[in-house]
C-alpha positions in Angstrom: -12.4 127.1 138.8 -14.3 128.5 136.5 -12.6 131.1 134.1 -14.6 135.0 134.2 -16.5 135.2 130.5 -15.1 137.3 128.4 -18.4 139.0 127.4 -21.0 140.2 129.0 -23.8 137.3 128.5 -26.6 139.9 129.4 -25.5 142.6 127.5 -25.2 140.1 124.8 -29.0 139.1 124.6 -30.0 142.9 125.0 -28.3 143.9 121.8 -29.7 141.1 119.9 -33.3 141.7 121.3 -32.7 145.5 120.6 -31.3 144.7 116.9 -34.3 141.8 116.1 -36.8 144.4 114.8 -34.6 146.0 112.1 -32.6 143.3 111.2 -32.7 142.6 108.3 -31.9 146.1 107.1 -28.4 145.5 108.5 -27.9 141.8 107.5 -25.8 142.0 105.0 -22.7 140.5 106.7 -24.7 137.4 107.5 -26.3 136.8 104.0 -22.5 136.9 102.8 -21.9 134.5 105.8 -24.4 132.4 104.6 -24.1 132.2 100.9 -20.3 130.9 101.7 -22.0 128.3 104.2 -24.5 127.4 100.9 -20.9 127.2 98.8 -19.5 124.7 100.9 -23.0 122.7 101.2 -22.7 122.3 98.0 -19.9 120.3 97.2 -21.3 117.8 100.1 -22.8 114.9 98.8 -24.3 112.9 101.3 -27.8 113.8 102.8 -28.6 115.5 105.9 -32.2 114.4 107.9 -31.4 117.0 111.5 -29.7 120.4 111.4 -29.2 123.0 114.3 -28.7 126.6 113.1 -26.3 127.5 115.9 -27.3 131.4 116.6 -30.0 132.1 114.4 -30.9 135.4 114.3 -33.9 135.8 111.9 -34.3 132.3 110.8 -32.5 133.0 106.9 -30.7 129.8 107.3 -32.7 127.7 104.7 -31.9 123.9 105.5 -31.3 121.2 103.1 -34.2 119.9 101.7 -36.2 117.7 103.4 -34.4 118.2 106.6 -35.9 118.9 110.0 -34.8 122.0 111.4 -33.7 123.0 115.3 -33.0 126.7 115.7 -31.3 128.5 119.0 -30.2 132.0 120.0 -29.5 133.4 122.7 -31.5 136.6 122.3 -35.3 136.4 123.5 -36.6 138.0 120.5 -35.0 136.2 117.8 -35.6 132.8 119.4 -39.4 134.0 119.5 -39.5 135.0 116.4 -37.7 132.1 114.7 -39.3 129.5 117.3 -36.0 128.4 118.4 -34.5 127.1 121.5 -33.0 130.5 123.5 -29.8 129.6 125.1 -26.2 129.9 125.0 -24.0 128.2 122.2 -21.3 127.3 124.9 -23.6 125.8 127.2 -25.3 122.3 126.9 -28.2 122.4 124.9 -29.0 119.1 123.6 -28.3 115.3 124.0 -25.3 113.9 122.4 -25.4 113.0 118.7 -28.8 114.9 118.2 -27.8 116.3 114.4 -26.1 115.6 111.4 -25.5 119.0 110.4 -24.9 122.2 112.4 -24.3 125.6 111.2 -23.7 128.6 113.0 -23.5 132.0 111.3 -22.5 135.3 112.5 -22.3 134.0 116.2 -19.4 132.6 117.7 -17.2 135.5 117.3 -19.3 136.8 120.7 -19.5 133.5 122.9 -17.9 133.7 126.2 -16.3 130.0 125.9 -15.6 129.2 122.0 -13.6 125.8 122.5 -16.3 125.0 124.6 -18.8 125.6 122.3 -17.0 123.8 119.4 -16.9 121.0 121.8 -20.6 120.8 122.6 -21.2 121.5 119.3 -19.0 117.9 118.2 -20.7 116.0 121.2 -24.2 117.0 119.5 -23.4 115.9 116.2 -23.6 112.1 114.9 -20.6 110.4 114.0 -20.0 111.9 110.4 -21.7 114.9 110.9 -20.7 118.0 109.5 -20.0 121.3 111.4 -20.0 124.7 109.2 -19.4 128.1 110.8 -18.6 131.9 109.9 -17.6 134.4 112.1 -16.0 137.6 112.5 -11.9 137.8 113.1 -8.5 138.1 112.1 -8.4 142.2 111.5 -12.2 143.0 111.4 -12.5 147.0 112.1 -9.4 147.4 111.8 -10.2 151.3 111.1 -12.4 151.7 113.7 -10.1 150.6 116.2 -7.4 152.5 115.1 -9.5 155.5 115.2 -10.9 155.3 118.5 -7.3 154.3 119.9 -6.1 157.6 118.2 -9.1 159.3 119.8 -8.8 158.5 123.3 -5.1 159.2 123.4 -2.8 158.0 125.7 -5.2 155.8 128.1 -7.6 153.9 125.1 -10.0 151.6 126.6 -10.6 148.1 124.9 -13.5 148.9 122.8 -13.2 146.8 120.2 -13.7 142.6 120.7 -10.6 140.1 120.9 -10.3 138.6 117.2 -9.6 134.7 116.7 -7.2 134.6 113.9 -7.7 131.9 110.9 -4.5 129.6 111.6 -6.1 129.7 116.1 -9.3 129.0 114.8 -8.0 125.5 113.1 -6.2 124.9 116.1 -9.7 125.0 118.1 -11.5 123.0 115.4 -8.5 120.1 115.9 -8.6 120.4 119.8 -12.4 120.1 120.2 -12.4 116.6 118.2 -13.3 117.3 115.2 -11.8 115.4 112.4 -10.6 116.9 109.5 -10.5 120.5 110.1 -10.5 123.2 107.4 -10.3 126.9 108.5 -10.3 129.5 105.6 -10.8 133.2 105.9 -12.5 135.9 103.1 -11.9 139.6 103.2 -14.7 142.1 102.5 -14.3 145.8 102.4 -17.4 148.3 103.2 -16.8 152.2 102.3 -18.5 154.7 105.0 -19.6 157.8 104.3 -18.9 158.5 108.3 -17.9 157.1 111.3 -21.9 157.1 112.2 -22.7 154.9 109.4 -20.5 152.2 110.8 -21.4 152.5 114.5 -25.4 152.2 112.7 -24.6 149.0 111.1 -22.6 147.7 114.3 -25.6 148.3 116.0 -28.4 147.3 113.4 -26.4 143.8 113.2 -25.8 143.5 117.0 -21.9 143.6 117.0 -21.3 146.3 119.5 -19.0 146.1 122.2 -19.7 143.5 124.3 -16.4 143.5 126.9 -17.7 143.7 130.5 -17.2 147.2 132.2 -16.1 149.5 129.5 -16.6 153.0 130.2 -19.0 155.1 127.4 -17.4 157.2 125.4 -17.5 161.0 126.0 -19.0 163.3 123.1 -15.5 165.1 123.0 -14.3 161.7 122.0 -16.6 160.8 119.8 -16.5 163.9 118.0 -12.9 163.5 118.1 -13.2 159.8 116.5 -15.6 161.1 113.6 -13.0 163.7 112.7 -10.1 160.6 112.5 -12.2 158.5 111.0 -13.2 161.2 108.1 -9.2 162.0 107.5 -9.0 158.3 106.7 -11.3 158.8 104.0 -10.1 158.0 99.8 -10.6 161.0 97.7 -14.3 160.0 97.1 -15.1 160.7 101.0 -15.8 157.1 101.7 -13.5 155.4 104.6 -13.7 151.3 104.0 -13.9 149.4 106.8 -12.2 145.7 107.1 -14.6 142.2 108.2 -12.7 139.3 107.8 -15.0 136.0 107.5 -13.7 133.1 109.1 -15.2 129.7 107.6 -14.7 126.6 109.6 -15.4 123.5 108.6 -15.3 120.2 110.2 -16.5 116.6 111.1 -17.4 114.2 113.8 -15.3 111.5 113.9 -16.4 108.2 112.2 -14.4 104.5 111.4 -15.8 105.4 107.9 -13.5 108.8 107.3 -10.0 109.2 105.6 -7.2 108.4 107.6 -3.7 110.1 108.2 -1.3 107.4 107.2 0.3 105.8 110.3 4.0 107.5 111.2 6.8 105.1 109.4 4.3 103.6 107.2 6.4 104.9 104.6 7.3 102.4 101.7 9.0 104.9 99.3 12.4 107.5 100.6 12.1 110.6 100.0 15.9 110.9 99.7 16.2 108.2 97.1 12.8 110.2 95.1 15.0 113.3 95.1 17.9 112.0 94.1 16.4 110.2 90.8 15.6 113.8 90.0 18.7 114.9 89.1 
């Protein structure tokens, strides 16, 4: 049986085709996304020949040099744009150990099946091949959901989108088959003037809400919300906001990788190493 999605897939590619125009006045969460991706390129040494950029909104993923690039998103007017594949990330897309590199920015944090997804995503990789992501999580609007909770009183509606915590996200890298798994997480802060500022970036970057069937808001709320959100402000005026980035970071199995040593393969006690320091 196959579980309900836990976003609305068609709401999903409506945002993104209503946010493609403007983007990149509101892309600033992404570019930080991505210049952490290009940090952990970096310190990779081998070369890469075929990369997927897994969600690509406008195409700002620059590939390694000389590398052949496949792009896919799930809105219509970013894939047109970008001349990518539009489809879903948890759905399968391409044939088994099709890349060497796939990256996947600012997307997963909204896909309906996420182990899926990090399981297709292994399957399409070469053994070797390295999988780099950034998403969303952990406490991310952490102000704005307290606000509108405060807001709607005694019977708040789920408005803002389930987070995967750093320490899950591992576990999902490690389930999906992925071979030595790092999962890290970075913490920016963005100061508001108002609550309207924020909902404008959520919107200009496509990260509204998403969950199937929530009611609107009325405007007695949301005038209510605006005041909360205001009273939360430091003596400048400015309320900050919380995004945690979630990097994951992970490989396709291969004979060639590091090992964990076999359990018992110890040669050495650790009792006897303690003991001969004291």
């Amino acid at each position: 049986m196959t579980p309900p999605d836990i976003f609305d897939r068609r709401l999903r590619r409506l945002r993104r085709d209503r946010a493609a125009p403007g983007y990149a006045g509101f892309d600033f969460l992404r570019a930080h996304m991505l210049e952490g991706i290009g940090d952990r390129l970096d310190s990779v040494t081998r070369p890469f020949t075929d990369v997927l950029d897994l969600g690509c909104f406008d195409a700002s993923f620059a590939p390694p040099p000389g590398a052949r690039i496949t792009r896919l998103d799930p809105g219509a007017a970013f894939a047109t744009a970008a001349g990518a594949v539009q489809a879903e990330e948890d759905q399968a897309n391409f044939p088994d150990a099709s890349f060497d590199l796939i990256v996947a920015a600012g997307t997963l944090d909204t896909v309906s099946d996420l182990p899926g997804a990090l399981v297709l995503a292994r399957r399409a990789l070469r053994p070797d091949g390295l999988f780099i992501a950034a998403f969303t999580g952990g406490s991310t609007l952490s102000a704005l959901r307290a606000t509108l909770r405060e807001a709607e009183g005694d019977a708040p509606a789920a408005r803002i989108h389930p987070q995967v915590e750093v320490r899950a996200a591992g576990d999902l890298l490690s389930r999906a088959g992925f071979a030595l798994p790092v999962a890290d997480v970075e913490t920016l802060s963005v100061r508001y003037r108002d609550l309207w500022s924020l909902l404008r970036d959520l919107r200009g970057m496509a990260a509204t809400n998403l969950l199937p069937g929530t009611p609107p808001l009325s405007r007695t709320t949301l005038a209510r919300a605006a005041q909360i959100f205001a009273d939360r402000a430091d003596p400048d005026g400015r309320t900050p906001e919380r995004f945690d980035i979630i990097y994951l970071t992970g490989w396709a199995p291969a004979p060639t990788q590091p090992q964990p040593a076999r359990r018992g393969s110890a040669t050495a006690s650790l009792t006897d190493a303690l003991a001969r320091r004291d």
